[in-house]
MOPAC internal coordinates of N, CA, C and O (Angstrom, degrees):
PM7 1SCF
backbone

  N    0.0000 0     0.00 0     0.00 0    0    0    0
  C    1.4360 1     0.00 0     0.00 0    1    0    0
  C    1.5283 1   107.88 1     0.00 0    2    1    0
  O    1.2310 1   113.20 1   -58.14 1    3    2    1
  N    1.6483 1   130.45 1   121.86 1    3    2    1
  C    0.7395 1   141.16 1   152.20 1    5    3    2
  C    1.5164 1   141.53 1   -23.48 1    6    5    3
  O    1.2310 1    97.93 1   -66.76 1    7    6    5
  N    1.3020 1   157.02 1   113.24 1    7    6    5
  C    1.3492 1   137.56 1  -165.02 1    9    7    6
  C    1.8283 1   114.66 1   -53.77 1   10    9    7
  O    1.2310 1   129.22 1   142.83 1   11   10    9
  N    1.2866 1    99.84 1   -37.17 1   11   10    9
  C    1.8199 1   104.74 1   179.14 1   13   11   10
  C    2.0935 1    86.39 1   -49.14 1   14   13   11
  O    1.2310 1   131.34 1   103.19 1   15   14   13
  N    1.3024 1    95.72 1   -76.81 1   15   14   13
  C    1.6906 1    96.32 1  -154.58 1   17   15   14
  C    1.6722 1    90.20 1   -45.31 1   18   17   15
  O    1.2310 1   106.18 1   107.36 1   19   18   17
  N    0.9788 1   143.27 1   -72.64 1   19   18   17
  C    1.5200 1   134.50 1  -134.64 1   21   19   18
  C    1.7561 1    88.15 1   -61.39 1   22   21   19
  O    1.2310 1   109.02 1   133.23 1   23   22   21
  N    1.1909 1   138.17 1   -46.77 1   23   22   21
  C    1.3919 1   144.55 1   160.83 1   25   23   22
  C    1.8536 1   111.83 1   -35.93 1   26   25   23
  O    1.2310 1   131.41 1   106.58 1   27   26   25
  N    0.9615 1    95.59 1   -73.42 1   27   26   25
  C    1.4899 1    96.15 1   154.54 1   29   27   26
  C    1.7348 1   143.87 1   -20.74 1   30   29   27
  O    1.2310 1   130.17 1   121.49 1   31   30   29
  N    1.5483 1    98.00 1   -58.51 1   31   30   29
  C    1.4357 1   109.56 1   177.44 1   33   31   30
  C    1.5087 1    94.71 1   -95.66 1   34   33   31
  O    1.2310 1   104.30 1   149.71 1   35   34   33
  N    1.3546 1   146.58 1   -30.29 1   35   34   33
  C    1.3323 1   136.39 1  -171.04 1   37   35   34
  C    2.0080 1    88.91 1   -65.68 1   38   37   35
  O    1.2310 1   121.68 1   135.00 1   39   38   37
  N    1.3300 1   114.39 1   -45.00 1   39   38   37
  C    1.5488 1   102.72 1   179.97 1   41   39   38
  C    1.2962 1   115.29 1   -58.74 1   42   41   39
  O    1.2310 1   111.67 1   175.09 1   43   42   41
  N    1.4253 1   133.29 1    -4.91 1   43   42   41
  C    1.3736 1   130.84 1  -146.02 1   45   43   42
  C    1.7507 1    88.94 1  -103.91 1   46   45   43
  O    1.2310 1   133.87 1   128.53 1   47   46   45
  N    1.9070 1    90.80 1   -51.47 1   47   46   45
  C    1.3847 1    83.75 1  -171.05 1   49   47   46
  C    1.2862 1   123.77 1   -75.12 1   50   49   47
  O    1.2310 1   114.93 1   171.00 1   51   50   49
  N    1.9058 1   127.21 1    -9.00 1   51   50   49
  C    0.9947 1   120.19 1   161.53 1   53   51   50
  C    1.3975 1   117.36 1   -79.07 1   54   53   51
  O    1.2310 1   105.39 1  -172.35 1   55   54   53
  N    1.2686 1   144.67 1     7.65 1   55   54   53
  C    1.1198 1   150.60 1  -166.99 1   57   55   54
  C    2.0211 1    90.95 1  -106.62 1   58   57   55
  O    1.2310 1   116.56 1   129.72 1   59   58   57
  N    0.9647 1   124.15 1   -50.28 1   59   58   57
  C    1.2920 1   116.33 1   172.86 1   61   59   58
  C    1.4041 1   134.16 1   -89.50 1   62   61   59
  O    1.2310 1   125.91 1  -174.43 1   63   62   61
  N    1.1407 1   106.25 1     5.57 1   63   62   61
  C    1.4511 1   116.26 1   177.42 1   65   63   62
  C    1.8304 1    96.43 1   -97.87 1   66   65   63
  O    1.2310 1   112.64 1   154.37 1   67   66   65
  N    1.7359 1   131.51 1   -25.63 1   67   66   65
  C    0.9960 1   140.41 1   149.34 1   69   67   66
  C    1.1739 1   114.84 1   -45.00 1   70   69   67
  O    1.2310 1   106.21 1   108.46 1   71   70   69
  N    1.2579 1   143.23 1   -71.54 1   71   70   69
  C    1.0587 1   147.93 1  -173.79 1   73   71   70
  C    1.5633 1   110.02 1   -67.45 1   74   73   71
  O    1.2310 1   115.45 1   155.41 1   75   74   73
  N    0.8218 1   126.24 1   -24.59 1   75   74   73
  C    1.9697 1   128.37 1   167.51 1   77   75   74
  C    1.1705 1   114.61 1   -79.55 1   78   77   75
  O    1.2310 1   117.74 1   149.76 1   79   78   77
  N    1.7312 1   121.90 1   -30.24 1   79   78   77
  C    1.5699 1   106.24 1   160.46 1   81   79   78
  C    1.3837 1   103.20 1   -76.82 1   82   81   79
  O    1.2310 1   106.06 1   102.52 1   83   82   81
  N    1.6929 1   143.49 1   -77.48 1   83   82   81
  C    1.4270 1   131.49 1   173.58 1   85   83   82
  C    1.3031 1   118.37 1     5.49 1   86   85   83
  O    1.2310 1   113.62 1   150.56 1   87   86   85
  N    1.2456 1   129.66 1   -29.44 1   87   86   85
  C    1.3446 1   127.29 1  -160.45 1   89   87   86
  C    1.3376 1   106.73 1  -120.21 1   90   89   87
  O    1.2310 1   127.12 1   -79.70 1   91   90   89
  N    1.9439 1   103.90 1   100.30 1   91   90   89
  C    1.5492 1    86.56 1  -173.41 1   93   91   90
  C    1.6564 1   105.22 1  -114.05 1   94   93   91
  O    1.2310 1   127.54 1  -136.33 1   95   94   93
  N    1.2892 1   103.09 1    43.67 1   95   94   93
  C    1.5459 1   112.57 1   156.28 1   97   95   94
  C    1.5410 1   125.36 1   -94.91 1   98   97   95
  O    1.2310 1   116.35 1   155.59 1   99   98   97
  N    1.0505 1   124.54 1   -24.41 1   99   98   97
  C    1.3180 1   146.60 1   179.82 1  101   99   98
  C    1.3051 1   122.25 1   -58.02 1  102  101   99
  O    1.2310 1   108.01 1   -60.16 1  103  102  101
  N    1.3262 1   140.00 1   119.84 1  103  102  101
  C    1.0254 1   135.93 1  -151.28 1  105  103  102
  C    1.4765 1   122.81 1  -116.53 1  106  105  103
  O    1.2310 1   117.01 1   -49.87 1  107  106  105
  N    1.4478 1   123.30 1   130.13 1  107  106  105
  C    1.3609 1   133.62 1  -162.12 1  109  107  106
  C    1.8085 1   123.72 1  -103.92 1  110  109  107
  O    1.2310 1   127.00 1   -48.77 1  111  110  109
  N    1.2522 1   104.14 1   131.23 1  111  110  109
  C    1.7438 1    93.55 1   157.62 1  113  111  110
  C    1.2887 1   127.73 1   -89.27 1  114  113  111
  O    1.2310 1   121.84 1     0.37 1  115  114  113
  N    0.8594 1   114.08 1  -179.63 1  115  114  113
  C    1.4361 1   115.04 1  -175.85 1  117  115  114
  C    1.6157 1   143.46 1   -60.38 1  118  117  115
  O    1.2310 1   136.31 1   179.57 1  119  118  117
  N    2.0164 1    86.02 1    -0.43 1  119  118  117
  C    1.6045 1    98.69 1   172.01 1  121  119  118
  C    1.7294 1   101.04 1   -91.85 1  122  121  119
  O    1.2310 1   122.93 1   145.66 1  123  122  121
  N    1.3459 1   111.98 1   -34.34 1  123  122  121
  C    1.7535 1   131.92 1   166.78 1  125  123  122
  C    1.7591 1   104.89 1   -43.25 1  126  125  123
  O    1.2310 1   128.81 1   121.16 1  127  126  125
  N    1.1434 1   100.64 1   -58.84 1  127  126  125
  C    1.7031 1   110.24 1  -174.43 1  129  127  126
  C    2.0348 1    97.34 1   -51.88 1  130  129  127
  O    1.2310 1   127.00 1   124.91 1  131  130  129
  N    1.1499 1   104.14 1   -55.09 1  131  130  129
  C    1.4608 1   105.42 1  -171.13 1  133  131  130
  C    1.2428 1   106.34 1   -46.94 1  134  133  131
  O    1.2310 1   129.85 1   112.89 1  135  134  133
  N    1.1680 1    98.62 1   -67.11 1  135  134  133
  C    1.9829 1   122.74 1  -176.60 1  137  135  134
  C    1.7844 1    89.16 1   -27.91 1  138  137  135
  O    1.2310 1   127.83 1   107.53 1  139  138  137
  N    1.6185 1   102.53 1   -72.47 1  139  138  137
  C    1.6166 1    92.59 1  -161.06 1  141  139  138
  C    1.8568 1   117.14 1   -51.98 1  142  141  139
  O    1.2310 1   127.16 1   154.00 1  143  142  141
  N    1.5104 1   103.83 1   -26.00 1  143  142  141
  C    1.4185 1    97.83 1  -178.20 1  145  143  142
  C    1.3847 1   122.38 1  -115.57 1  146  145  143
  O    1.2310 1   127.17 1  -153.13 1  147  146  145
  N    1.3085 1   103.80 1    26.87 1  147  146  145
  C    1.8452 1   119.01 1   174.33 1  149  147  146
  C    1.6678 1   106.36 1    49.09 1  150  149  147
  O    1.2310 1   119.07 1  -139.46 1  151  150  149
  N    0.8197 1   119.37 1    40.54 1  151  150  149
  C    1.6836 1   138.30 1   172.57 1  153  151  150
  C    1.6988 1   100.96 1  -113.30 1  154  153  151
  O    1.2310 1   125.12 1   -47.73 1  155  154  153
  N    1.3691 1   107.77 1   132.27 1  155  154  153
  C    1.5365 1   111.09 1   158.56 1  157  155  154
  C    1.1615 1   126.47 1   -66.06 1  158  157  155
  O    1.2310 1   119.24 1   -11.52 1  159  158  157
  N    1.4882 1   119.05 1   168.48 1  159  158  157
  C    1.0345 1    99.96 1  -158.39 1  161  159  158
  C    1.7948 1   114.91 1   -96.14 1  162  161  159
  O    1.2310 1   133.99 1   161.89 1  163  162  161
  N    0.9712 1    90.56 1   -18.11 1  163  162  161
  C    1.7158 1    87.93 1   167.88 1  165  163  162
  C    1.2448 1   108.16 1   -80.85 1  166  165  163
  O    1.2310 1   106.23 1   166.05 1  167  166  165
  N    1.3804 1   143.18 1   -13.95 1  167  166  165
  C    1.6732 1   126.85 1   150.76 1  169  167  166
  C    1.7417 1   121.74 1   -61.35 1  170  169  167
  O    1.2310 1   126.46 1   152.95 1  171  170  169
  N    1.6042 1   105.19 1   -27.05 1  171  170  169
  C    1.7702 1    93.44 1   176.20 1  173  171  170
  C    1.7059 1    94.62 1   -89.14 1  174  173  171
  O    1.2310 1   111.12 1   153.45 1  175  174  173
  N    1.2532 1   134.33 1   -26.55 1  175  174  173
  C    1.4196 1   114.09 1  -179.22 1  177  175  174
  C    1.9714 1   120.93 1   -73.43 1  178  177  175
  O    1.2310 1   137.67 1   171.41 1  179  178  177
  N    1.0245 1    83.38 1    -8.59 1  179  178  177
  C    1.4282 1    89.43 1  -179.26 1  181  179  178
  C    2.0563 1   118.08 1  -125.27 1  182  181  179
  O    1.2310 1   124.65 1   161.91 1  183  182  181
  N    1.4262 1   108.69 1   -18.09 1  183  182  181
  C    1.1598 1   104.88 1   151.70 1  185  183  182
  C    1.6754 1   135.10 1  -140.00 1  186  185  183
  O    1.2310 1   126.98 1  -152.12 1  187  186  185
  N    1.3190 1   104.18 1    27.88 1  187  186  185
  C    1.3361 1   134.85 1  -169.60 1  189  187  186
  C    1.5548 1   114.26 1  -107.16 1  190  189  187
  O    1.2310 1   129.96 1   108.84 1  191  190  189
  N    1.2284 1    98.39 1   -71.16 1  191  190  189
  C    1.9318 1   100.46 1  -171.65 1  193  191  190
  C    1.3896 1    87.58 1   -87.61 1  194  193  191
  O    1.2310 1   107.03 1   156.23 1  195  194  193
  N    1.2045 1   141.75 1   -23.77 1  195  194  193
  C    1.4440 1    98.53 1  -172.10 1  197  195  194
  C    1.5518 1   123.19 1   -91.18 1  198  197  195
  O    1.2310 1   120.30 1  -153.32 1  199  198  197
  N    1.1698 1   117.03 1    26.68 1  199  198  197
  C    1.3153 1   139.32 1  -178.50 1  201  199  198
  C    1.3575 1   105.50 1   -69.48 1  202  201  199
  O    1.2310 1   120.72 1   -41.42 1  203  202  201
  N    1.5030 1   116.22 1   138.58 1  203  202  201
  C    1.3428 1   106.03 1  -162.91 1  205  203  202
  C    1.9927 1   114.87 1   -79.36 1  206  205  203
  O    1.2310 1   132.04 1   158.49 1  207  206  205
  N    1.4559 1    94.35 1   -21.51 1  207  206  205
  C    1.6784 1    98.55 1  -175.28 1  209  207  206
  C    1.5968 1    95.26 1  -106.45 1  210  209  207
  O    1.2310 1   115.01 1  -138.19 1  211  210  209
  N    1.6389 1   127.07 1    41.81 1  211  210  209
  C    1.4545 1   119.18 1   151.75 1  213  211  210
  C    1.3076 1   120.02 1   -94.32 1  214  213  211
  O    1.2310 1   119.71 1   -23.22 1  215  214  213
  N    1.3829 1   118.15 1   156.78 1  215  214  213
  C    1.9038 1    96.93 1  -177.85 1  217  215  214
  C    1.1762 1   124.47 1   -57.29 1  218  217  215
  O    1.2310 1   113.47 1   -18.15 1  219  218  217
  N    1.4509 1   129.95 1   161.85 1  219  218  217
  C    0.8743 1   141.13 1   132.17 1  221  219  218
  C    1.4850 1   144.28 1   -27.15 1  222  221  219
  O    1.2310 1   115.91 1   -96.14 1  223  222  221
  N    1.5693 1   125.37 1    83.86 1  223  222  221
  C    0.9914 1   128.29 1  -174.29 1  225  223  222
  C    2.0206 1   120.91 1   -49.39 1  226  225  223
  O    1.2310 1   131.49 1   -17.28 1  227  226  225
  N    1.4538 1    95.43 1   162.72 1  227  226  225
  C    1.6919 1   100.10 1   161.80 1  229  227  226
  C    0.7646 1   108.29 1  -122.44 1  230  229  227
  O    1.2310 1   121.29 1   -33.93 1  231  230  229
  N    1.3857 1   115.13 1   146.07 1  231  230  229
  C    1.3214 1   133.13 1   169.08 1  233  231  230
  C    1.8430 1   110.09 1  -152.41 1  234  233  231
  O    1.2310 1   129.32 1   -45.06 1  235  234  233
  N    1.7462 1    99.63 1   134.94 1  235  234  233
  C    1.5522 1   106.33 1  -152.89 1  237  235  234
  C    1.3051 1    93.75 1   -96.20 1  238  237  235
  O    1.2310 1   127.95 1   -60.34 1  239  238  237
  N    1.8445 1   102.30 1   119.66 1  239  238  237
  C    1.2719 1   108.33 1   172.62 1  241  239  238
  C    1.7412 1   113.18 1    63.08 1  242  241  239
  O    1.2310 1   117.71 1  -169.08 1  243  242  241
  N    1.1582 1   121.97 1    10.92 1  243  242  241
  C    1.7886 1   138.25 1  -178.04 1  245  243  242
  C    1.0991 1   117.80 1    17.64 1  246  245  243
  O    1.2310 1   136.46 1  -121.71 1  247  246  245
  N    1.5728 1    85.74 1    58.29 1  247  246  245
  C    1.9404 1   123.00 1   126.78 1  249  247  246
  C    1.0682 1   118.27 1  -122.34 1  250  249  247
  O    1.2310 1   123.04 1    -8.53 1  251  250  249
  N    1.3632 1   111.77 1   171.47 1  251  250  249
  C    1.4545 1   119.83 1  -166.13 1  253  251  250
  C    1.5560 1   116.77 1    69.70 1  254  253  251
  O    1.2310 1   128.65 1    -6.76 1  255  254  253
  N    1.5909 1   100.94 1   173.24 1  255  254  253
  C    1.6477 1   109.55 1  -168.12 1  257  255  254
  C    1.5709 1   103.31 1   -85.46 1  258  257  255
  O    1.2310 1   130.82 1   -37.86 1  259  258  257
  N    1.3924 1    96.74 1   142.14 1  259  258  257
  C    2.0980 1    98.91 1  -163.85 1  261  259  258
  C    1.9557 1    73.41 1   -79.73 1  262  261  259
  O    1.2310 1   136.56 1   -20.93 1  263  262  261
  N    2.1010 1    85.54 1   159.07 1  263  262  261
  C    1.1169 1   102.08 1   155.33 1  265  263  262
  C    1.3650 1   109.08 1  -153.99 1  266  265  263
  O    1.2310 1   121.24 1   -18.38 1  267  266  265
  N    1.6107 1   115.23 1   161.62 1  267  266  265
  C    1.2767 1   125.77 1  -157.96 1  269  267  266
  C    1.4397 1   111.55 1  -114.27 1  270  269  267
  O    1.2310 1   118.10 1   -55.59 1  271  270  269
  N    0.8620 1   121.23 1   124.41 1  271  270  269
  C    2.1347 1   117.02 1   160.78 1  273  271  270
  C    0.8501 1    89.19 1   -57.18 1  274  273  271
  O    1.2310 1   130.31 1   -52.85 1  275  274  273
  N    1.9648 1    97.72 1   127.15 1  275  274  273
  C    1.0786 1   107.50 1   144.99 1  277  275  274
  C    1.8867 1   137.48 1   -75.42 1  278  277  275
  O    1.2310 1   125.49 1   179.54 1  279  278  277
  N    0.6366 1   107.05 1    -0.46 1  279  278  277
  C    1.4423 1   113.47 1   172.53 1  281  279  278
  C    1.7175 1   107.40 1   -57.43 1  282  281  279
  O    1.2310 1   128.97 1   128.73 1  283  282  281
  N    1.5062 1   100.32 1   -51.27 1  283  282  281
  C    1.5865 1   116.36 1  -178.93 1  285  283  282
  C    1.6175 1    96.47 1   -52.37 1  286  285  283
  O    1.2310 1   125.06 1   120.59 1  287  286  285
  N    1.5805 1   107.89 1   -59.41 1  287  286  285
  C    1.4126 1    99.90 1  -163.89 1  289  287  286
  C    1.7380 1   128.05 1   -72.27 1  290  289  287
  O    1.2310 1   131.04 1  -178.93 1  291  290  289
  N    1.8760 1    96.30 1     1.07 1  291  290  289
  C    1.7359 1    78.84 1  -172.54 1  293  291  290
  C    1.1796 1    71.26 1  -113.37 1  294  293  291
  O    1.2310 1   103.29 1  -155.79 1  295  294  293
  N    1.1568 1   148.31 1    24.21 1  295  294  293
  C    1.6888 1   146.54 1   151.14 1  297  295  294
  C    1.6807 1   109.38 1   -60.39 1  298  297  295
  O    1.2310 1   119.65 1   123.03 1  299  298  297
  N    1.4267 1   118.27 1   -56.97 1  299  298  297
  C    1.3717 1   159.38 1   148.85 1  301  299  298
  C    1.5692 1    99.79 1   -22.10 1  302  301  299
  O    1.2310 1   119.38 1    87.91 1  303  302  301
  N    1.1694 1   118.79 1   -92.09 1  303  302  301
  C    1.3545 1   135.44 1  -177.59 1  305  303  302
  C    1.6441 1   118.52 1   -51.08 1  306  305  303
  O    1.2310 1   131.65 1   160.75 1  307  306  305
  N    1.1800 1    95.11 1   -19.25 1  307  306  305
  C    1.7669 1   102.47 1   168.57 1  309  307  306
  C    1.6499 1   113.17 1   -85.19 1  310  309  307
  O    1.2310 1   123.75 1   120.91 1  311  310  309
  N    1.3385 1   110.40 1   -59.09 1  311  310  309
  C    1.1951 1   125.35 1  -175.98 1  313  311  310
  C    2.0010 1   103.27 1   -58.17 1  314  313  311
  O    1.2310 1   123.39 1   155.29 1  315  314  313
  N    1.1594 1   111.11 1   -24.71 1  315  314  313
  C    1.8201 1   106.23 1  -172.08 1  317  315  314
  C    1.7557 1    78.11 1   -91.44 1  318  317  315
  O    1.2310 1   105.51 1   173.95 1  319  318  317
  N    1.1355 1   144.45 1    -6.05 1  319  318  317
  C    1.3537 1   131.74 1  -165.68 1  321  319  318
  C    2.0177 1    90.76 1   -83.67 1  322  321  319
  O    1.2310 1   144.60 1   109.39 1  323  322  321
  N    1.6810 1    69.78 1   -70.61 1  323  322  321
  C    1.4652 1    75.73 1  -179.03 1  325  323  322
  C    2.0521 1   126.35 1   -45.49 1  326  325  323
  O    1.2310 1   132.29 1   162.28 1  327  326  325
  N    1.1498 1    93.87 1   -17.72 1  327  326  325
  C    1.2851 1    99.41 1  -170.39 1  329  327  326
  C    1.6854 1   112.86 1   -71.72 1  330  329  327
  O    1.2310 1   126.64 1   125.07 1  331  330  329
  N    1.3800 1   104.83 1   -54.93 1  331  330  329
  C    1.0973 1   128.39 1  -162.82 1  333  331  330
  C    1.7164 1   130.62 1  -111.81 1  334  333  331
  O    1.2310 1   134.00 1  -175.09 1  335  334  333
  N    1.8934 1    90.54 1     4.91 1  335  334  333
  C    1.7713 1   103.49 1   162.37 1  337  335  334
  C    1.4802 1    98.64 1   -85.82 1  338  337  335
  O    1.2310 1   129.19 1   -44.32 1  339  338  337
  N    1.2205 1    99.90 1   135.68 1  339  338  337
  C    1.7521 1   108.57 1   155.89 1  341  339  338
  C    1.4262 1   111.80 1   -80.71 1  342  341  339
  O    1.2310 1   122.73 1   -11.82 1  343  342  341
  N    1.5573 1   112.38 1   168.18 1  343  342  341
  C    1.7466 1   102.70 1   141.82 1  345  343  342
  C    1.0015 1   140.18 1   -71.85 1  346  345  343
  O    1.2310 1   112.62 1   -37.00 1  347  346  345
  N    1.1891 1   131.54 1   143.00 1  347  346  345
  C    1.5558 1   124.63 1   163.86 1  349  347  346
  C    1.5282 1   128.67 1   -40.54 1  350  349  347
  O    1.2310 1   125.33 1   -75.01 1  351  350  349
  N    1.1835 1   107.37 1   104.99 1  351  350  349
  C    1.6365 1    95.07 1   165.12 1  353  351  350
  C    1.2107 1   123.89 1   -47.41 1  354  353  351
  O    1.2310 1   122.32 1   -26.09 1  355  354  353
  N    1.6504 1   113.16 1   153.91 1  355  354  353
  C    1.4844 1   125.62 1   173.54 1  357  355  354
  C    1.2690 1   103.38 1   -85.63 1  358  357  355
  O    1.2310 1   114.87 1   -46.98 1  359  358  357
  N    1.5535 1   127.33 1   133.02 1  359  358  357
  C    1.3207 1   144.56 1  -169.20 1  361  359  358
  C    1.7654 1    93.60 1   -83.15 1  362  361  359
  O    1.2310 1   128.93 1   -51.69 1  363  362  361
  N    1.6800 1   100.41 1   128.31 1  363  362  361
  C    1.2643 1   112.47 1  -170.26 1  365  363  362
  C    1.5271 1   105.21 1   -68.34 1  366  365  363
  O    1.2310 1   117.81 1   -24.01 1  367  366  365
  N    1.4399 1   121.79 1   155.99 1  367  366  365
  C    1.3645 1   118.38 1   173.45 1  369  367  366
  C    1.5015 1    99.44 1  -115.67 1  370  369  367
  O    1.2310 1   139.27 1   -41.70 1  371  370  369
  N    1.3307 1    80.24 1   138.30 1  371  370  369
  C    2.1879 1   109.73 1   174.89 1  373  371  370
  C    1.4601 1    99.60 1   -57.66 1  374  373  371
  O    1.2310 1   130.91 1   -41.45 1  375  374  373
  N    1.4327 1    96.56 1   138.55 1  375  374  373
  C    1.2500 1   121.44 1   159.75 1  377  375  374
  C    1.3717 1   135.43 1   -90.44 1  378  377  375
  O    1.2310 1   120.10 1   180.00 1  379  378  377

């Protein structure tokens, strides 16, 4: 493979990995869920979705692997931000 093409497809895949976050209708499993929240994926399957105020998965006819909108989940991931950042303390001044 040529340097143009390997240049080429490296644009391709940043060009579609753009367009898959843009789209927050699109729906994820649980390796997707990670991706969106930089967690592995055996930390969101085991302390992530089963949280009682995370969305609600689909699953068609319940089979197959559930998956979630993401829209729901960085909806989710904002609101536990917000929930559970404090403020910064003010750095004490010397006496």
């Amino acid at each position: 493979m040529s340097d143009e093409q390997a240049a080429l497809l490296e644009r391709l895949d940043t060009l579609i990995a753009a367009t898959r976050a843009q789209n927050p209708h699109r729906w994820v499993d649980a390796a997707g869920v990670a991706e969106l929240l930089g967690f592995s994926v055996g930390h969101v399957q085991t302390r992530v979705i089963c949280r009682p105020n995370f969305p609600e998965p689909l699953c068609i006819d319940g089979i197959g692997h559930p998956r979630w909108e993401v829209s729901e989940v960085l909806a989710w991931a904002k609101a536990e931000r917000e929930r559970t950042v404090r403020p910064a303390r003010k750095p004490r001044r010397r006496q």
